[in-house]
mmCIF entry with sequence, helices, sheets and N, C-alpha, C, O atoms, coordinates in Angstrom:
data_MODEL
# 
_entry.id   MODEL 
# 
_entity.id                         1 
_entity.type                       polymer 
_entity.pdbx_number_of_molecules   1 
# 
_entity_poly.entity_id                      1 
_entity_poly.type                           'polypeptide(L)' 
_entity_poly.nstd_linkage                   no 
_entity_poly.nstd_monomer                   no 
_entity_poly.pdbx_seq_one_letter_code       
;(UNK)(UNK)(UNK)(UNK)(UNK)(UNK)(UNK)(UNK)(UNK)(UNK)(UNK)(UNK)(UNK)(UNK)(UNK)(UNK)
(UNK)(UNK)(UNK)(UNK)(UNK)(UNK)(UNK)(UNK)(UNK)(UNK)(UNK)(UNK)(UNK)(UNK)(UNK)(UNK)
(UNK)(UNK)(UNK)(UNK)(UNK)(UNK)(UNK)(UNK)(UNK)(UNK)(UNK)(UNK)(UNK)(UNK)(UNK)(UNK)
(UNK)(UNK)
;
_entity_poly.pdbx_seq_one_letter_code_can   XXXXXXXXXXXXXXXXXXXXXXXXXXXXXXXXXXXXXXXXXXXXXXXXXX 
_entity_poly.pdbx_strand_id                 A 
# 
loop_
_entity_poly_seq.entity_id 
_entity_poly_seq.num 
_entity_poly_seq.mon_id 
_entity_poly_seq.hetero 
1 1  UNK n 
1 2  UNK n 
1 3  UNK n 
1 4  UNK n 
1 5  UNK n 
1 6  UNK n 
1 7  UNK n 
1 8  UNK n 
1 9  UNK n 
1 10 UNK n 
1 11 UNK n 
1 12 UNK n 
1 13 UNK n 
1 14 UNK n 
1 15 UNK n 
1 16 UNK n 
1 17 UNK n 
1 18 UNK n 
1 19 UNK n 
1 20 UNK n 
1 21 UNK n 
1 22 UNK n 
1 23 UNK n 
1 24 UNK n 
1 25 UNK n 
1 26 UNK n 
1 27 UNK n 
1 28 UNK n 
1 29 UNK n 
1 30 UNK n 
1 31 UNK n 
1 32 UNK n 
1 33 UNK n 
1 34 UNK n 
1 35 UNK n 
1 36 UNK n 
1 37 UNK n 
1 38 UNK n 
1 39 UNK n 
1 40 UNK n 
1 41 UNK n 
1 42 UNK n 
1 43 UNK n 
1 44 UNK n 
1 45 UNK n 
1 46 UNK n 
1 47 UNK n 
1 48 UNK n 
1 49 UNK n 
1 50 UNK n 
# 
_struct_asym.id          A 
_struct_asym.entity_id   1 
# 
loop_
_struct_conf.conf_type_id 
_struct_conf.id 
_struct_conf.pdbx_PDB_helix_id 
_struct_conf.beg_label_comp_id 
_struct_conf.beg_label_asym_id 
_struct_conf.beg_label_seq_id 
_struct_conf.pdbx_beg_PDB_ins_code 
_struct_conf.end_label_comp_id 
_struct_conf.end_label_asym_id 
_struct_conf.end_label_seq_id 
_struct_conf.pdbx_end_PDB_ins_code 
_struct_conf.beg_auth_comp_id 
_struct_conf.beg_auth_asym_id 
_struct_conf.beg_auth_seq_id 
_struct_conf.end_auth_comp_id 
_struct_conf.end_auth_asym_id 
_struct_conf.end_auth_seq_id 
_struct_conf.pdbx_PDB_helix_class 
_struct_conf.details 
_struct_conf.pdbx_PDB_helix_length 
HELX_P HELX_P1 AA1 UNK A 2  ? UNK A 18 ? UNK A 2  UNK A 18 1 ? 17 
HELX_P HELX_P2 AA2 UNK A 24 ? UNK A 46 ? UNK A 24 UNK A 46 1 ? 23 
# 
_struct_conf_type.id          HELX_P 
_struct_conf_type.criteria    ? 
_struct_conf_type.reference   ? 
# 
loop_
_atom_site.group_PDB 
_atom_site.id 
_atom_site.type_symbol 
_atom_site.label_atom_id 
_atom_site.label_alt_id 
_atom_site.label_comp_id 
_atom_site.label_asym_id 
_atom_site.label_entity_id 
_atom_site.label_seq_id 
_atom_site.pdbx_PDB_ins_code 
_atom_site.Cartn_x 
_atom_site.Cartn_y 
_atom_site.Cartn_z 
_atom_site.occupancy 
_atom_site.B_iso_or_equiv 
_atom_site.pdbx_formal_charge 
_atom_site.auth_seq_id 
_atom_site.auth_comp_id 
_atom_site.auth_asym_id 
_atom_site.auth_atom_id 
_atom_site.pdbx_PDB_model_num 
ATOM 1   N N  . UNK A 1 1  ? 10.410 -27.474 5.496  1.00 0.00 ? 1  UNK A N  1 
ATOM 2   C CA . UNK A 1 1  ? 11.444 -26.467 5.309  1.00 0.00 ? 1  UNK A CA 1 
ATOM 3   C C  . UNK A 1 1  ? 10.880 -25.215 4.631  1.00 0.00 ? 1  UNK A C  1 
ATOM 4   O O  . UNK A 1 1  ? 11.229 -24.086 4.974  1.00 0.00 ? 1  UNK A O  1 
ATOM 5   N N  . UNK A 1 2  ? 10.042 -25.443 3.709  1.00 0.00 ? 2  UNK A N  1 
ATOM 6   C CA . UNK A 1 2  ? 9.191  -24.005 3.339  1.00 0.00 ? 2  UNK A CA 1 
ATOM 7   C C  . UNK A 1 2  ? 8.891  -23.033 4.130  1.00 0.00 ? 2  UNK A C  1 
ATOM 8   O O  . UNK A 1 2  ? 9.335  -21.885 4.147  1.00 0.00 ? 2  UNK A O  1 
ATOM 9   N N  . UNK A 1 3  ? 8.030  -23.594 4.864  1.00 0.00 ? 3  UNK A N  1 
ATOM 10  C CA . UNK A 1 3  ? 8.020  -22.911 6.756  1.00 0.00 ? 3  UNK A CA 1 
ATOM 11  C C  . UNK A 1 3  ? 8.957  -21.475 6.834  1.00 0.00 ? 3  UNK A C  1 
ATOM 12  O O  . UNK A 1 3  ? 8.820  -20.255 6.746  1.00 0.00 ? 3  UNK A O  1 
ATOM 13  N N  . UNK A 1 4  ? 9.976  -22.484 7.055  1.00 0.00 ? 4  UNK A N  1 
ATOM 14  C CA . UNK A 1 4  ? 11.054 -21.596 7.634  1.00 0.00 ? 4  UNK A CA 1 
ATOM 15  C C  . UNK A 1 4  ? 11.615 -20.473 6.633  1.00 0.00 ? 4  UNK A C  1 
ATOM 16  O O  . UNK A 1 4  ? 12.187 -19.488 7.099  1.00 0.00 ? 4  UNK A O  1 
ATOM 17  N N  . UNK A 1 5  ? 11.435 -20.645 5.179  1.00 0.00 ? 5  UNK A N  1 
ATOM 18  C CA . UNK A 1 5  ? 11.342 -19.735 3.999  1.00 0.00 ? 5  UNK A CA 1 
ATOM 19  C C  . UNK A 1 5  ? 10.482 -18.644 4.242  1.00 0.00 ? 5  UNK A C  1 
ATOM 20  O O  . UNK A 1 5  ? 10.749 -17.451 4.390  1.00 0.00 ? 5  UNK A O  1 
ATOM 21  N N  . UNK A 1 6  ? 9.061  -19.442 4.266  1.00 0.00 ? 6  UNK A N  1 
ATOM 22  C CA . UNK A 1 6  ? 8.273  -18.645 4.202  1.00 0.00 ? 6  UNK A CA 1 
ATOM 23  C C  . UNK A 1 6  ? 8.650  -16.747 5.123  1.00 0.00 ? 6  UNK A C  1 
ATOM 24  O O  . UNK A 1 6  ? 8.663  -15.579 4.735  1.00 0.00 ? 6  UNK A O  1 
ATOM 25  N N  . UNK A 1 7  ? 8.967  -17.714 6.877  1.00 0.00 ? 7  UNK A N  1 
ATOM 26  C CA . UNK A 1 7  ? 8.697  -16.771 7.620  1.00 0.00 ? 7  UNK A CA 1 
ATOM 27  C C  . UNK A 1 7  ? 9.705  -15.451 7.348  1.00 0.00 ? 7  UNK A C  1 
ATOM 28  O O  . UNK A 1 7  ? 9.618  -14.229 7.476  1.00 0.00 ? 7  UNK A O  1 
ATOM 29  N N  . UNK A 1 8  ? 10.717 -16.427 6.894  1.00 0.00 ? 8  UNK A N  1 
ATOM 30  C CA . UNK A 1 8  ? 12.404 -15.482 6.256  1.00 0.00 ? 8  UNK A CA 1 
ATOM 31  C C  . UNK A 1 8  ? 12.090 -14.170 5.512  1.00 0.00 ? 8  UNK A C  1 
ATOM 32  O O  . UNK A 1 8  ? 12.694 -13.117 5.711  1.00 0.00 ? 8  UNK A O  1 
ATOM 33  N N  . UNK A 1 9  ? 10.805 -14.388 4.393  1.00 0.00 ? 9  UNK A N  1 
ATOM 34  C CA . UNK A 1 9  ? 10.609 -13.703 3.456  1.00 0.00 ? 9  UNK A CA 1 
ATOM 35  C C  . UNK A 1 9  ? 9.498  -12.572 4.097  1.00 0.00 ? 9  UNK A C  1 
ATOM 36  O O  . UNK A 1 9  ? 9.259  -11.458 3.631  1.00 0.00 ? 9  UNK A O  1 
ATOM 37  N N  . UNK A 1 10 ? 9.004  -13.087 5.089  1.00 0.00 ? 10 UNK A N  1 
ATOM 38  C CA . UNK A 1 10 ? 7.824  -12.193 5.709  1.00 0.00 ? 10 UNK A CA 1 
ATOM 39  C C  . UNK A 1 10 ? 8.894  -11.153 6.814  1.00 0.00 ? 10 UNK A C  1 
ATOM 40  O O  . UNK A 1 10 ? 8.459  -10.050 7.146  1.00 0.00 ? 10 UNK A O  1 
ATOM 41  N N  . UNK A 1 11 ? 10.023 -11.534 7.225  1.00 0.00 ? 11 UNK A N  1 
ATOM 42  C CA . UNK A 1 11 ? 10.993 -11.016 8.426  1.00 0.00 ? 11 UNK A CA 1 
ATOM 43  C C  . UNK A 1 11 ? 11.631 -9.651  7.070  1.00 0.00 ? 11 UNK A C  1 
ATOM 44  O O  . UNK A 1 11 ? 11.601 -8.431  7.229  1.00 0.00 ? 11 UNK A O  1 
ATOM 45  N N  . UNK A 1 12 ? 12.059 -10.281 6.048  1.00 0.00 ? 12 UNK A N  1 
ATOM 46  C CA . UNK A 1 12 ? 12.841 -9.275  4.888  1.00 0.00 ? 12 UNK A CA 1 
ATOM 47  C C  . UNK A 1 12 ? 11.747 -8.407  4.623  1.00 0.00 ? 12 UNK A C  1 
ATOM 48  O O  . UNK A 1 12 ? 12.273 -7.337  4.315  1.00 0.00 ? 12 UNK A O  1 
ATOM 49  N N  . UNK A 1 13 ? 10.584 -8.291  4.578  1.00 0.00 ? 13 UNK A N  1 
ATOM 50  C CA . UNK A 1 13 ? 9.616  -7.504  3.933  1.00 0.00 ? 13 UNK A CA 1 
ATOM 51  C C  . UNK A 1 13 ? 9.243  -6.819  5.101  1.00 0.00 ? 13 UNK A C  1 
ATOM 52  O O  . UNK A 1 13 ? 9.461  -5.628  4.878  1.00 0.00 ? 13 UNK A O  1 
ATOM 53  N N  . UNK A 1 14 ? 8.708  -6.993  6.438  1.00 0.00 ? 14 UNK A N  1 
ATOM 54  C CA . UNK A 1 14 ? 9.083  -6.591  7.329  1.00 0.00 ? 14 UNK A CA 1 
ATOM 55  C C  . UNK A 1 14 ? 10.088 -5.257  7.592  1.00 0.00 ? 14 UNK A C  1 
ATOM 56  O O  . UNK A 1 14 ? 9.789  -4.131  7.988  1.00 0.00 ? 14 UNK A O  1 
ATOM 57  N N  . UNK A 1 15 ? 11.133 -5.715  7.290  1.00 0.00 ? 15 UNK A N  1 
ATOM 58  C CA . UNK A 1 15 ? 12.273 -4.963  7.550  1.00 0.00 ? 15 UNK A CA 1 
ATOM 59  C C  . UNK A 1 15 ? 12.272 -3.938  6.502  1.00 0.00 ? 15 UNK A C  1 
ATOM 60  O O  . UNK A 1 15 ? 12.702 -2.813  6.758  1.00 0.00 ? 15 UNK A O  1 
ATOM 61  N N  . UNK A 1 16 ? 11.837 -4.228  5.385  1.00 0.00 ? 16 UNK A N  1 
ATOM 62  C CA . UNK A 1 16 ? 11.686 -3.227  4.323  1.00 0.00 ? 16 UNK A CA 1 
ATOM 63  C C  . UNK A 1 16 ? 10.727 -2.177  4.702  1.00 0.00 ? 16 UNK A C  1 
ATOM 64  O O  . UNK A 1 16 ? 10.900 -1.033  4.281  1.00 0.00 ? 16 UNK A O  1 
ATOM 65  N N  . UNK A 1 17 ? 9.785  -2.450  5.420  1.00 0.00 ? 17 UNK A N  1 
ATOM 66  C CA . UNK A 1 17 ? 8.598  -1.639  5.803  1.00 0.00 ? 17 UNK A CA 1 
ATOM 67  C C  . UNK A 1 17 ? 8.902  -0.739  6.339  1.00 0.00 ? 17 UNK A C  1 
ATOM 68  O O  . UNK A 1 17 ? 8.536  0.396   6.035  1.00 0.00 ? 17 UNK A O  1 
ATOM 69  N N  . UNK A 1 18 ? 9.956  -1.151  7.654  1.00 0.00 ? 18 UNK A N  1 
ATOM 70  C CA . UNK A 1 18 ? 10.071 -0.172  8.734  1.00 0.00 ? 18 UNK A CA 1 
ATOM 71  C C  . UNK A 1 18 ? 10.898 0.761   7.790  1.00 0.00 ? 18 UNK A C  1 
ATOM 72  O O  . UNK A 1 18 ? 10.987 1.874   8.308  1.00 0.00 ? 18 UNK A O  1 
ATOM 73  N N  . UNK A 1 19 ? 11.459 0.698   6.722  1.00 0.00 ? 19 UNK A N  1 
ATOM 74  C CA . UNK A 1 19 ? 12.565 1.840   6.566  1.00 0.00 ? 19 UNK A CA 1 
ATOM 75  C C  . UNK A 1 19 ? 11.768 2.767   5.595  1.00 0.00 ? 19 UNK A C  1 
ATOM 76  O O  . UNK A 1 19 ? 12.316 3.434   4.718  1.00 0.00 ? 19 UNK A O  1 
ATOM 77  N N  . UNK A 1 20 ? 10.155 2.747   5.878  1.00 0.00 ? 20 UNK A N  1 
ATOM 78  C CA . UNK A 1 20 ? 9.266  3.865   5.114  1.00 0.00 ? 20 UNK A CA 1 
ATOM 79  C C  . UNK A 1 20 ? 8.248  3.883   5.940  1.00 0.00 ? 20 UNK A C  1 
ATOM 80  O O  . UNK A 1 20 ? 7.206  3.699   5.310  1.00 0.00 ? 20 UNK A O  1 
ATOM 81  N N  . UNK A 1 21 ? 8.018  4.065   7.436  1.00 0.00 ? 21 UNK A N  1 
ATOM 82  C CA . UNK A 1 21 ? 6.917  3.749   8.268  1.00 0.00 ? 21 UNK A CA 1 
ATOM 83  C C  . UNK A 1 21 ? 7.107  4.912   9.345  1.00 0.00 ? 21 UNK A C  1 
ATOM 84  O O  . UNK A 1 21 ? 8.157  5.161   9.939  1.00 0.00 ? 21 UNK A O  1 
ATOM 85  N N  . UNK A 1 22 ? 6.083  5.467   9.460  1.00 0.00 ? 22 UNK A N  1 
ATOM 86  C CA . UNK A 1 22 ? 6.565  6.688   10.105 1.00 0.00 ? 22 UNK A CA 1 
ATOM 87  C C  . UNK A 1 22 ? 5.794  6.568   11.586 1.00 0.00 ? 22 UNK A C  1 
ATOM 88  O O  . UNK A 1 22 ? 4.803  5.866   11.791 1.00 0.00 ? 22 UNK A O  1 
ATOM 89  N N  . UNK A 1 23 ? 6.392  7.312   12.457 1.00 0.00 ? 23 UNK A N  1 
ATOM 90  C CA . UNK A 1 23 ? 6.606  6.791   13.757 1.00 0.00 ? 23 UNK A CA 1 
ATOM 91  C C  . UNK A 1 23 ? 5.348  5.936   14.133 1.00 0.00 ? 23 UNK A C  1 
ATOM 92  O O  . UNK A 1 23 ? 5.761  4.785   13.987 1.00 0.00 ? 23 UNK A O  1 
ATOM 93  N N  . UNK A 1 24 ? 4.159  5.868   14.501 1.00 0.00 ? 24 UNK A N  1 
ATOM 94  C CA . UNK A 1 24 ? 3.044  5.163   14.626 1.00 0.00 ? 24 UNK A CA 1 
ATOM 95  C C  . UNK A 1 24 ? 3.096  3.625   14.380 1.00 0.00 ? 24 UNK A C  1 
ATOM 96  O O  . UNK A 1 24 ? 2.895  2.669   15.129 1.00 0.00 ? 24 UNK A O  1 
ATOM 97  N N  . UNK A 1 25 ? 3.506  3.747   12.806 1.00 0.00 ? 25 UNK A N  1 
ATOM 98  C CA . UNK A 1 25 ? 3.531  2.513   11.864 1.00 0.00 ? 25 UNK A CA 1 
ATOM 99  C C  . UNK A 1 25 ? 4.285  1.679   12.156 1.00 0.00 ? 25 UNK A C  1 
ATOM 100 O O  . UNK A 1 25 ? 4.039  0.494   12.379 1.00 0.00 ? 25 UNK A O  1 
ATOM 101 N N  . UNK A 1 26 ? 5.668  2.433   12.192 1.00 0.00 ? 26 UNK A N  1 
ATOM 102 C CA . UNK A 1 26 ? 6.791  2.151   12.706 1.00 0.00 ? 26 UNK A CA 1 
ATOM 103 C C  . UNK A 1 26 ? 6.892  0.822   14.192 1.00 0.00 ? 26 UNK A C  1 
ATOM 104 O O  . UNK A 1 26 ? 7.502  -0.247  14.232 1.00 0.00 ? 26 UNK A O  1 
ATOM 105 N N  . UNK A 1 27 ? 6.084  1.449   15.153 1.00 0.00 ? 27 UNK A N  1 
ATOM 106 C CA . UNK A 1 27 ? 5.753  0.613   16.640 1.00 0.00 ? 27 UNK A CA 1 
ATOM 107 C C  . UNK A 1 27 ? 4.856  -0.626  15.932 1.00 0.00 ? 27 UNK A C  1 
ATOM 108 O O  . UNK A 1 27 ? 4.847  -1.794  16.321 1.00 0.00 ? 27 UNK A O  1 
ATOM 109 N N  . UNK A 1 28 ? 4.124  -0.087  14.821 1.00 0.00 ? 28 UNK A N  1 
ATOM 110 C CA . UNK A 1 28 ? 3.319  -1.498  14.692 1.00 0.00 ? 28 UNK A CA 1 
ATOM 111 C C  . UNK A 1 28 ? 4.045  -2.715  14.096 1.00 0.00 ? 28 UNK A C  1 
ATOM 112 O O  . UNK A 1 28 ? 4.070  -3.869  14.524 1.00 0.00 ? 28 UNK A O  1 
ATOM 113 N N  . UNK A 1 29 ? 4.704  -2.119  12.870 1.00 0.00 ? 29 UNK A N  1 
ATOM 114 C CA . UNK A 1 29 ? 5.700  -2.990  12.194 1.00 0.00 ? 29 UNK A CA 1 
ATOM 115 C C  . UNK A 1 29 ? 7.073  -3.639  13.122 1.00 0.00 ? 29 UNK A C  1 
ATOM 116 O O  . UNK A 1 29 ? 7.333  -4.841  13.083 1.00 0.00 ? 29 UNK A O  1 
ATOM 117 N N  . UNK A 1 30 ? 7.633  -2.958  13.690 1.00 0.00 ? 30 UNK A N  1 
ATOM 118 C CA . UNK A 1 30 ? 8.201  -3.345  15.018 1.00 0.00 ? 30 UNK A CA 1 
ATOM 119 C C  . UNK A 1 30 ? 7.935  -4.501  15.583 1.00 0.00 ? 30 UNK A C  1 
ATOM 120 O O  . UNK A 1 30 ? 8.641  -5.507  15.646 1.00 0.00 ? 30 UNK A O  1 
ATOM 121 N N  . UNK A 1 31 ? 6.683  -4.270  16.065 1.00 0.00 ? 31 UNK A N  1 
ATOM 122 C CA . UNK A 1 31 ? 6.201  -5.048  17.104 1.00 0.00 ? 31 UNK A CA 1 
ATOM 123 C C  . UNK A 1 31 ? 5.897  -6.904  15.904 1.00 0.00 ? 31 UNK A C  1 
ATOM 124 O O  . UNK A 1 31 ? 5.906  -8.037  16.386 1.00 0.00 ? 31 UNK A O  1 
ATOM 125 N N  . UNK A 1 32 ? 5.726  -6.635  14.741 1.00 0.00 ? 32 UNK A N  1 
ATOM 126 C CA . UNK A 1 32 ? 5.229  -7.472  13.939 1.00 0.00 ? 32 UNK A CA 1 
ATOM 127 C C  . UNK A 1 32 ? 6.094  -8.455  13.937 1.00 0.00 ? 32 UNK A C  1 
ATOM 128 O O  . UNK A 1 32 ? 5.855  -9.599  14.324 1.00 0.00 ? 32 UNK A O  1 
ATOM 129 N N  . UNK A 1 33 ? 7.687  -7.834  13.268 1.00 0.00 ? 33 UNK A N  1 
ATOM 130 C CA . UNK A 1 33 ? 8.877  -8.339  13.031 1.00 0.00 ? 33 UNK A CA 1 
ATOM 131 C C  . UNK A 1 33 ? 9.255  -9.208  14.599 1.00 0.00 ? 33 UNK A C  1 
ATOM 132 O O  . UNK A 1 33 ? 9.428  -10.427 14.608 1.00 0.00 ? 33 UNK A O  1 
ATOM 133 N N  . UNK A 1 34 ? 9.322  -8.531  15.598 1.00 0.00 ? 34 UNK A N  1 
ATOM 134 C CA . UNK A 1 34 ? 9.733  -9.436  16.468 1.00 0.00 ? 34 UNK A CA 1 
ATOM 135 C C  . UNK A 1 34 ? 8.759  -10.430 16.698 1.00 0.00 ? 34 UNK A C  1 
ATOM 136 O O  . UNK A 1 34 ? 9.200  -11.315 17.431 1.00 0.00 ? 34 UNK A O  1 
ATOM 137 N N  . UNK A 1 35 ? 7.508  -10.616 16.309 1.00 0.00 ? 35 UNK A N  1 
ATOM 138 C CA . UNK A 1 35 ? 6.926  -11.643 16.388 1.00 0.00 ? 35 UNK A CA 1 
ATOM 139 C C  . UNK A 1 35 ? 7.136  -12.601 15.381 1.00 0.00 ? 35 UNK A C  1 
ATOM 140 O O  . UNK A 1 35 ? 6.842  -13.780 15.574 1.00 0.00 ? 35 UNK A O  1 
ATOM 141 N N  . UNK A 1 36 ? 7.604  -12.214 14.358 1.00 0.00 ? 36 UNK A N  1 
ATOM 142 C CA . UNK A 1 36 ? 7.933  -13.104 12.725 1.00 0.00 ? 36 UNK A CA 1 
ATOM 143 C C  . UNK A 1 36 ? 9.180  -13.789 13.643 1.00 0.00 ? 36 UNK A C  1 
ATOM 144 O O  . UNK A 1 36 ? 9.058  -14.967 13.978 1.00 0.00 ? 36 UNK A O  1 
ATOM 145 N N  . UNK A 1 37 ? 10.373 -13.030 14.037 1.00 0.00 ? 37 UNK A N  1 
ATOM 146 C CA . UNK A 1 37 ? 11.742 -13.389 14.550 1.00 0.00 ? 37 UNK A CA 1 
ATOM 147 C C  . UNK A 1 37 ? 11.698 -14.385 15.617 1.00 0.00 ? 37 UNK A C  1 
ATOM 148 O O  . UNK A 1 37 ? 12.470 -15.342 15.663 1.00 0.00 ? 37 UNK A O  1 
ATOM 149 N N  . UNK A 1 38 ? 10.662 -14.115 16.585 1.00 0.00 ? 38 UNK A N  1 
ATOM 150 C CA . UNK A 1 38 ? 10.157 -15.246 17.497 1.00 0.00 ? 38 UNK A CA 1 
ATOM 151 C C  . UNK A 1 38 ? 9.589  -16.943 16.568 1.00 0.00 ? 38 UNK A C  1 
ATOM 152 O O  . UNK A 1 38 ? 9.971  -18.083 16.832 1.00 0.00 ? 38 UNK A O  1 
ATOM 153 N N  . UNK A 1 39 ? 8.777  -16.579 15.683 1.00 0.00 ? 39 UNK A N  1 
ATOM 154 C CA . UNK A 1 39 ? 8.334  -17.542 15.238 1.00 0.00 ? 39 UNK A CA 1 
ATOM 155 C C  . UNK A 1 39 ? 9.433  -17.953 14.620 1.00 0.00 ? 39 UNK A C  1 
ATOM 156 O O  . UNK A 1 39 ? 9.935  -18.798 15.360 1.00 0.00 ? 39 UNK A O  1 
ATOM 157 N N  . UNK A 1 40 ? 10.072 -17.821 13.684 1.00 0.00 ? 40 UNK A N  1 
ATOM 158 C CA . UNK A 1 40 ? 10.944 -18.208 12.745 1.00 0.00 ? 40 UNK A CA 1 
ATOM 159 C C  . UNK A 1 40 ? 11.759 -19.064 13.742 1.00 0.00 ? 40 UNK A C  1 
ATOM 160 O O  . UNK A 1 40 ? 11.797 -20.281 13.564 1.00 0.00 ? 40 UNK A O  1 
ATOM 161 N N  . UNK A 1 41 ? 12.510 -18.415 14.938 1.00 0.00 ? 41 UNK A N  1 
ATOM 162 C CA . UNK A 1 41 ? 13.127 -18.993 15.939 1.00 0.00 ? 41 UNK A CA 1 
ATOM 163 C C  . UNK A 1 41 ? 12.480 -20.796 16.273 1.00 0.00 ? 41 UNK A C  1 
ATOM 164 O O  . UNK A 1 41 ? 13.043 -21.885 16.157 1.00 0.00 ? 41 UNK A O  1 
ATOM 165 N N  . UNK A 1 42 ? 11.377 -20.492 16.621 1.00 0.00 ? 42 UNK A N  1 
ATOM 166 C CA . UNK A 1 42 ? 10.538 -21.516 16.985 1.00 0.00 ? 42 UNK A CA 1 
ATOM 167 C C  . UNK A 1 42 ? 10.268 -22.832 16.295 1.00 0.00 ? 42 UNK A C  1 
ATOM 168 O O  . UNK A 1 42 ? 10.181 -23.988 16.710 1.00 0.00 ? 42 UNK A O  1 
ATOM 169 N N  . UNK A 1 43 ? 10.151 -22.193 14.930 1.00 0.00 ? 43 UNK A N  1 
ATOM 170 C CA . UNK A 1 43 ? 9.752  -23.251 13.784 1.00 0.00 ? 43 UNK A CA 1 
ATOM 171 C C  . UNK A 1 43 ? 11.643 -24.195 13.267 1.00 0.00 ? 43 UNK A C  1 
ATOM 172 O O  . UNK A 1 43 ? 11.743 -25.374 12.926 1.00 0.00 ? 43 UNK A O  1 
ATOM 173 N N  . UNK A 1 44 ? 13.001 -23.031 13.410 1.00 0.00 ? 44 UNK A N  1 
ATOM 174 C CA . UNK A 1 44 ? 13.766 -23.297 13.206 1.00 0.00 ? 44 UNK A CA 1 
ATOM 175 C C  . UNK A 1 44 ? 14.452 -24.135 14.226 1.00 0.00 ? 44 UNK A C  1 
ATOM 176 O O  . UNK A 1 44 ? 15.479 -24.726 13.893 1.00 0.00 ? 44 UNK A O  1 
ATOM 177 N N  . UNK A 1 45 ? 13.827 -24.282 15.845 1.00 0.00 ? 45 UNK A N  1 
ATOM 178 C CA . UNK A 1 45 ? 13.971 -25.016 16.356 1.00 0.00 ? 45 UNK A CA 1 
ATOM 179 C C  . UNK A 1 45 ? 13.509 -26.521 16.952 1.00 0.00 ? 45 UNK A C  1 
ATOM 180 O O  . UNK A 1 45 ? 14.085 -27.343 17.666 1.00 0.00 ? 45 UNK A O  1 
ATOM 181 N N  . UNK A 1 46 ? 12.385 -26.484 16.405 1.00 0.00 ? 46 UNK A N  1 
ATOM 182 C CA . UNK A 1 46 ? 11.073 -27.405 15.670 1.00 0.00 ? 46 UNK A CA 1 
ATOM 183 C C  . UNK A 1 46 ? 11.773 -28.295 14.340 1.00 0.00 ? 46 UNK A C  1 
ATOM 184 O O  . UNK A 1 46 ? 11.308 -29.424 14.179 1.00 0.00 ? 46 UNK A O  1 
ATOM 185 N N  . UNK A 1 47 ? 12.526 -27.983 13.680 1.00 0.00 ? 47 UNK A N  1 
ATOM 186 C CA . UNK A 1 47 ? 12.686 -28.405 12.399 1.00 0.00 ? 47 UNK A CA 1 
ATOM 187 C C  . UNK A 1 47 ? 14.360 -28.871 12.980 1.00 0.00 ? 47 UNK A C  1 
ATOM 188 O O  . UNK A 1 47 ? 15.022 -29.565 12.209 1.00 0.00 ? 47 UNK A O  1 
ATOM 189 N N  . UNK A 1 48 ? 14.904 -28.518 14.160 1.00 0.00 ? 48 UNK A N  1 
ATOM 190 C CA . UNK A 1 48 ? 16.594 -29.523 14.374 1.00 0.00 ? 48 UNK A CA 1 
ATOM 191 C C  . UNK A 1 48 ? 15.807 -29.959 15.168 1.00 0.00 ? 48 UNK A C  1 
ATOM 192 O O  . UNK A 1 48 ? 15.858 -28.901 15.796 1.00 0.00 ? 48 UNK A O  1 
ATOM 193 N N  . UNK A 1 49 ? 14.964 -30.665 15.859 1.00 0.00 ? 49 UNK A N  1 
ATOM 194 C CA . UNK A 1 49 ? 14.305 -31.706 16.455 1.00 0.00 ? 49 UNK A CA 1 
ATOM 195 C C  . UNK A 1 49 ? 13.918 -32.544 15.983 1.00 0.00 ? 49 UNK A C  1 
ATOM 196 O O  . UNK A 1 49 ? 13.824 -33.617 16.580 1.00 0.00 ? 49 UNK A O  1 
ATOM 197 N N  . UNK A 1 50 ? 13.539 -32.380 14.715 1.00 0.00 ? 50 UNK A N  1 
ATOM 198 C CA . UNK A 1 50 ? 12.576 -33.653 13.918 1.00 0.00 ? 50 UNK A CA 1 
ATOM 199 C C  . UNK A 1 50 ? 13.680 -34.015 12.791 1.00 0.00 ? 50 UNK A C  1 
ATOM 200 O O  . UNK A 1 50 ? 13.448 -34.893 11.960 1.00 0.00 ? 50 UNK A O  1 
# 
């Protein structure tokens, strides 16, 4: 269950980023978060399986 903390806290910080990331940064951090949101997804569906 940490896991799924973990990624929570990396998705919030994330999100904090983009709202000081100027356009460039912005696409990178972007692109980051939906990969955190994918994983988190993954691990949260990993964890009602087991």
């Amino acid at each position: 269950m940490e896991d799924i903390r973990d990624i929570y806290a990396e998705i919030a910080e994330l999100r904090a980023e983009l709202a000081h990331c100027i356009r460039r940064e912005r696409r990178e951090t972007q692109l980051r978060l939906v990969q955190a949101l994918t994983e988190a997804d993954h691990r949260q569906r990993e964890a009602e399986v087991t």
